[in-house]
C-alpha positions as YAML, in Angstrom:
chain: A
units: angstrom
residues:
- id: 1
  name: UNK
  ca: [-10.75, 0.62, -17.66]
- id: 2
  name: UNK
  ca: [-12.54, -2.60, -16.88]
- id: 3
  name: UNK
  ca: [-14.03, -2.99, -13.79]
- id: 4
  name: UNK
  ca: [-12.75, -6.06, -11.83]
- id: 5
  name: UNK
  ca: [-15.18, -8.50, -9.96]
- id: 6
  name: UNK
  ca: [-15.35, -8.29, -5.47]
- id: 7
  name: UNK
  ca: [-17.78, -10.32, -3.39]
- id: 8
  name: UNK
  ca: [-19.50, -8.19, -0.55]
- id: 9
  name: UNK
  ca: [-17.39, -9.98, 1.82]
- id: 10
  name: UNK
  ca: [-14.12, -8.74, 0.08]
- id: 11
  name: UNK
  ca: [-15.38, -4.83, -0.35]
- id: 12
  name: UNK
  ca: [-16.34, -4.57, 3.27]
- id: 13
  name: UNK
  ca: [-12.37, -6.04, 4.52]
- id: 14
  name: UNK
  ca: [-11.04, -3.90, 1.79]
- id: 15
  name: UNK
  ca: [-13.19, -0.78, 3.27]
- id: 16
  name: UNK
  ca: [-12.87, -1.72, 6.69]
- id: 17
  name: UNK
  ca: [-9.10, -2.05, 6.61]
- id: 18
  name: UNK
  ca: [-8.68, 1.20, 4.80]
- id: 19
  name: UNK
  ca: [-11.10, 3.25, 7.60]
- id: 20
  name: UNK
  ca: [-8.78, 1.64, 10.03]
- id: 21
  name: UNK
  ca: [-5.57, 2.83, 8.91]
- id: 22
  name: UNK
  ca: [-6.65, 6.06, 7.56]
- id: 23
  name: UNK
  ca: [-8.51, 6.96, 10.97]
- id: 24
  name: UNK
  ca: [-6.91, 4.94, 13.51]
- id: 25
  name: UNK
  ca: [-3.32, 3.55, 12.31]
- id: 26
  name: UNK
  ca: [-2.37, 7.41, 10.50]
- id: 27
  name: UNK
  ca: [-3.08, 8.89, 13.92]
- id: 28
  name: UNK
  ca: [-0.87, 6.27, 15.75]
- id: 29
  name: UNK
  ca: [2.03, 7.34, 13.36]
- id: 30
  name: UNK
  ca: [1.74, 10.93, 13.33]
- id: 31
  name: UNK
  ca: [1.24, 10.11, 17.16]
- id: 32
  name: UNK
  ca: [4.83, 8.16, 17.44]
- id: 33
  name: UNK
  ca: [7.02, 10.72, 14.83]
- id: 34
  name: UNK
  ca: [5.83, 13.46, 16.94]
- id: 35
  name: UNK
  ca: [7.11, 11.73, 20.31]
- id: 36
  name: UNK
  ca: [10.11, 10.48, 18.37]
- id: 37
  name: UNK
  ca: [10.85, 13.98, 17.18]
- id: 38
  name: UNK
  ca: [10.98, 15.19, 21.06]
- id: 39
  name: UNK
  ca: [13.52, 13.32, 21.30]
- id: 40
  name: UNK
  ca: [15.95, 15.25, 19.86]
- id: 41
  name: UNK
  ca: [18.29, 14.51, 16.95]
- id: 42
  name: UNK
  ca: [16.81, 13.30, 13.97]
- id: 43
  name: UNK
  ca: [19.74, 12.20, 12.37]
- id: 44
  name: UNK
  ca: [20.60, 8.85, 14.90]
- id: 45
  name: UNK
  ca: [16.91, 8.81, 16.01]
- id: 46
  name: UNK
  ca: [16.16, 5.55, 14.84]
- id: 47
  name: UNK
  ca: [12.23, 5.71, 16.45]
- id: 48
  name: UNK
  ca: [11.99, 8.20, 14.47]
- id: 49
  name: UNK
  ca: [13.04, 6.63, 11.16]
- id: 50
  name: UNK
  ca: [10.86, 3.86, 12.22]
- id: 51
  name: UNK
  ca: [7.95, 5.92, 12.49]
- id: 52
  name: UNK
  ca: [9.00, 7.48, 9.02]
- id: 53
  name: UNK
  ca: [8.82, 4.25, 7.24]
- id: 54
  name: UNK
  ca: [6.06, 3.12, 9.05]
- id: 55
  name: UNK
  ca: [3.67, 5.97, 7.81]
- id: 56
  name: UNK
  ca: [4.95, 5.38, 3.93]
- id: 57
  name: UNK
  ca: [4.34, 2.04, 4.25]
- id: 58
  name: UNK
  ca: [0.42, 3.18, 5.41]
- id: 59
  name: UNK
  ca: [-0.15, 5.57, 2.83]
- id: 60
  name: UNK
  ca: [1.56, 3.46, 0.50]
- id: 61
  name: UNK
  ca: [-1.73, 1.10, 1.58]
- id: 62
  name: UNK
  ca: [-4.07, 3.29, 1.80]
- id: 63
  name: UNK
  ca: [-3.59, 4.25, -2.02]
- id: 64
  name: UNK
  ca: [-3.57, 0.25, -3.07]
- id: 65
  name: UNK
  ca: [-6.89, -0.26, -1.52]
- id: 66
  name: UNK
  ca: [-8.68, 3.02, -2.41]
- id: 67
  name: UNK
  ca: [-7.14, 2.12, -6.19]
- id: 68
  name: UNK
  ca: [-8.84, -1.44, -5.60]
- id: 69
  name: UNK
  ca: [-11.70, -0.02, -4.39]
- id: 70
  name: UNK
  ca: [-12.15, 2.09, -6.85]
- id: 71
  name: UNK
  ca: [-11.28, -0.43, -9.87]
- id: 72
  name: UNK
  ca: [-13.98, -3.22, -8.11]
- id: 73
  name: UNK
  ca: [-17.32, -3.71, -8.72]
- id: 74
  name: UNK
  ca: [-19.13, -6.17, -6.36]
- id: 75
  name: UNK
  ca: [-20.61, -8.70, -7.31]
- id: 76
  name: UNK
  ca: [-24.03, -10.61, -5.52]
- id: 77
  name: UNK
  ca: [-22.35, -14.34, -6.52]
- id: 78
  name: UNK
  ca: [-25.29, -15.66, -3.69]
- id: 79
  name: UNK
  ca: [-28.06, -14.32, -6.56]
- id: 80
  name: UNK
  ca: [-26.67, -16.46, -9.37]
- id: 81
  name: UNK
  ca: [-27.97, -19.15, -10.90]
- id: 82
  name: UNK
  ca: [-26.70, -23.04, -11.08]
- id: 83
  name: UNK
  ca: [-25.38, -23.96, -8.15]
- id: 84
  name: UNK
  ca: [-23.63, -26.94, -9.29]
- id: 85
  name: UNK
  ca: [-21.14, -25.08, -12.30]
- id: 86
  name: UNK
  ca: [-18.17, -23.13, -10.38]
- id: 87
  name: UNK
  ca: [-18.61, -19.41, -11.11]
- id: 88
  name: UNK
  ca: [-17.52, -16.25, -8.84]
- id: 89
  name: UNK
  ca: [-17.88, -16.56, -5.54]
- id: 90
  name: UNK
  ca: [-18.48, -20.51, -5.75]
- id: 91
  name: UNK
  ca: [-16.56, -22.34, -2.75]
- id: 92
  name: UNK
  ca: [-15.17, -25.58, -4.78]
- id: 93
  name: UNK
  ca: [-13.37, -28.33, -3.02]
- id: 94
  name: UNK
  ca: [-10.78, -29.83, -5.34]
- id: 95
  name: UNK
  ca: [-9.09, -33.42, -4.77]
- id: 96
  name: UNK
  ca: [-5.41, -33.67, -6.35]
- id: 97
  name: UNK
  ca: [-4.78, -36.47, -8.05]
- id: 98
  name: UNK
  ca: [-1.72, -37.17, -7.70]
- id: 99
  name: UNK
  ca: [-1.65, -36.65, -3.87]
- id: 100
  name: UNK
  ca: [-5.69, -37.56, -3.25]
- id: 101
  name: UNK
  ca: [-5.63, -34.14, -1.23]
- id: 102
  name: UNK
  ca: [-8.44, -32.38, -1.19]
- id: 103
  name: UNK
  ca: [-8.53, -28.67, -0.89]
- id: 104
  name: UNK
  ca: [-11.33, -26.07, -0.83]
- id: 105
  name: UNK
  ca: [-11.09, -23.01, -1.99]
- id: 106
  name: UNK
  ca: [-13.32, -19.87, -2.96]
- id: 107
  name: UNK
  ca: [-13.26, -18.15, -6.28]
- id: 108
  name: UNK
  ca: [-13.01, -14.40, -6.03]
- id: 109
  name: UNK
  ca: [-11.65, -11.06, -7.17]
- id: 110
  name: UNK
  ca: [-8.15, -10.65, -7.33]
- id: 111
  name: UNK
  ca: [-7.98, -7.85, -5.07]
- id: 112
  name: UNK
  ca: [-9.50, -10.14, -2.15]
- id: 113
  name: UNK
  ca: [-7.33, -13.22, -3.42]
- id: 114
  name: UNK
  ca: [-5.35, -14.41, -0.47]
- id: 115
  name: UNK
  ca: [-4.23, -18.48, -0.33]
- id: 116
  name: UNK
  ca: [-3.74, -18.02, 3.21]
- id: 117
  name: UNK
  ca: [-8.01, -17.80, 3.42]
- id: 118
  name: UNK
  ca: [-8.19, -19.93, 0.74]
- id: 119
  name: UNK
  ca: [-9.14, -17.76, -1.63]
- id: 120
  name: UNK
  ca: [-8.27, -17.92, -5.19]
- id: 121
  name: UNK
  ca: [-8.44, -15.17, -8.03]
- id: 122
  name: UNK
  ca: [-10.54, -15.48, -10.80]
- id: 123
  name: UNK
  ca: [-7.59, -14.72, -13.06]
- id: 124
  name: UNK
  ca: [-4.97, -17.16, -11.86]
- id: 125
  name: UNK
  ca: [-4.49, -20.29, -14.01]
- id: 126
  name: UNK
  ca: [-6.60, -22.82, -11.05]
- id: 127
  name: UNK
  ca: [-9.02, -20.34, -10.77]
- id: 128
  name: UNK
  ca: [-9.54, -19.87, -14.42]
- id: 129
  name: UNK
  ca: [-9.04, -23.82, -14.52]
- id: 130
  name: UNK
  ca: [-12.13, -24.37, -12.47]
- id: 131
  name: UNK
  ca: [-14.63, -21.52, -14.00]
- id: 132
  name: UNK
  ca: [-17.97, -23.01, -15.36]
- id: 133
  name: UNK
  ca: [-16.63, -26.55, -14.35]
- id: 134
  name: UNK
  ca: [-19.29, -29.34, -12.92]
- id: 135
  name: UNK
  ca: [-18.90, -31.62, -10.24]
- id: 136
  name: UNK
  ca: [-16.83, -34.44, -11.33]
- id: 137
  name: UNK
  ca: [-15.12, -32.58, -13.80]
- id: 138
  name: UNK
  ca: [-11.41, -33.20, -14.33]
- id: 139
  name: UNK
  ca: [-9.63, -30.21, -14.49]
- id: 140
  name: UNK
  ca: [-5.64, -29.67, -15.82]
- id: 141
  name: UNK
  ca: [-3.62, -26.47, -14.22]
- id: 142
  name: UNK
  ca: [-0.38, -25.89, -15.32]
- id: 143
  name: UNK
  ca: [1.53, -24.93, -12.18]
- id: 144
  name: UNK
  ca: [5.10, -24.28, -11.36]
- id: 145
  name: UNK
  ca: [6.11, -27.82, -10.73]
- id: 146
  name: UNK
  ca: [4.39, -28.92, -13.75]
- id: 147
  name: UNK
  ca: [1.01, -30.12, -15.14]
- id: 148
  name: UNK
  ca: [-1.69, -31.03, -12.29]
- id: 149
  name: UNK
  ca: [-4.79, -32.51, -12.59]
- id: 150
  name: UNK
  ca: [-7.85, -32.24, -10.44]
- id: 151
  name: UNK
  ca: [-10.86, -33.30, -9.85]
- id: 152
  name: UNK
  ca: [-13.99, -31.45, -8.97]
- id: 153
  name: UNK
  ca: [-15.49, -33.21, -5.96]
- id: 154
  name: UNK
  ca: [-18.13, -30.40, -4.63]
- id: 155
  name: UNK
  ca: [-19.28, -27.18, -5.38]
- id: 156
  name: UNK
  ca: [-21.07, -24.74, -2.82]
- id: 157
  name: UNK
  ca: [-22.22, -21.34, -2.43]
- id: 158
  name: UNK
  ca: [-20.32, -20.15, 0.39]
...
């Protein structure tokens, strides 16, 4: 199977966040099914249940990020070349325009991809969109509400 692109940034969250729940969160669960369990029956114990769903939810998570983990390769986006042509890692800001918003986003894996950060995957249709654009460069995205056009209006290396 293909390996799929991380920045540095994105493997340490991803590896932080999983040594967190594994060695701190896990604990924390056992901790509260244990103290639920004192309590007596199991059956209306709804601490208990919690606690229950809780840790599946966890190890459910631990076994997406040690999957992305071990699916990612990272990738040293600060070492590549041309500065000016979006590539991985690239922090573009975008003007809409239709709106004349501009928005600024950085290309990267899709296991790190989070809009929230503004972070866009590689493989989604913007972020494909934008790959090996230039400055100035008008790009068309074909989103859920329709066609969109963009333009380029800078390029960085975050």
């Amino acid at each position: 199977m293909d390996k799929k692109p991380i920045t540095p940034e994105g493997h340490k969250r991803l590896k932080d966040e999983l040594d967190y729940i594994k060695n701190i969160k896990r604990q924390d669960i056992i901790d509260a099914i244990s103290e639920a369990r004192a309590h007596g029956d199991l059956k209306e114990n709804a601490e208990y249940h919690a606690a229950r769903e809780e840790q599946g939810l966890n190890e459910a998570r631990i076994r997406e990020i040690e999957e992305a983990l071990s699916l990612s390769t990272v990738i040293e986006y600060k070492d590549l070349e041309n500065e000016n042509i979006v590539k991985f890692g690239s922090l573009v800001t975008i003007i809409d325009l239709d709106s004349s918003e501009k928005k600024t986003y950085q290309i990267v894996g899709e296991f790190e991809a989070d809009i929230e950060n503004k972070t866009i995957s590689i493989t989604t249709p913007i972020g494909k969109a934008l790959l090996k654009k230039e400055t100035g460069d008008i790009v068309e995205v074909d989103t859920p509400s329709g066609l969109k056009e963009f333009e380029i209006f800078e390029i960085k290396v975050s």
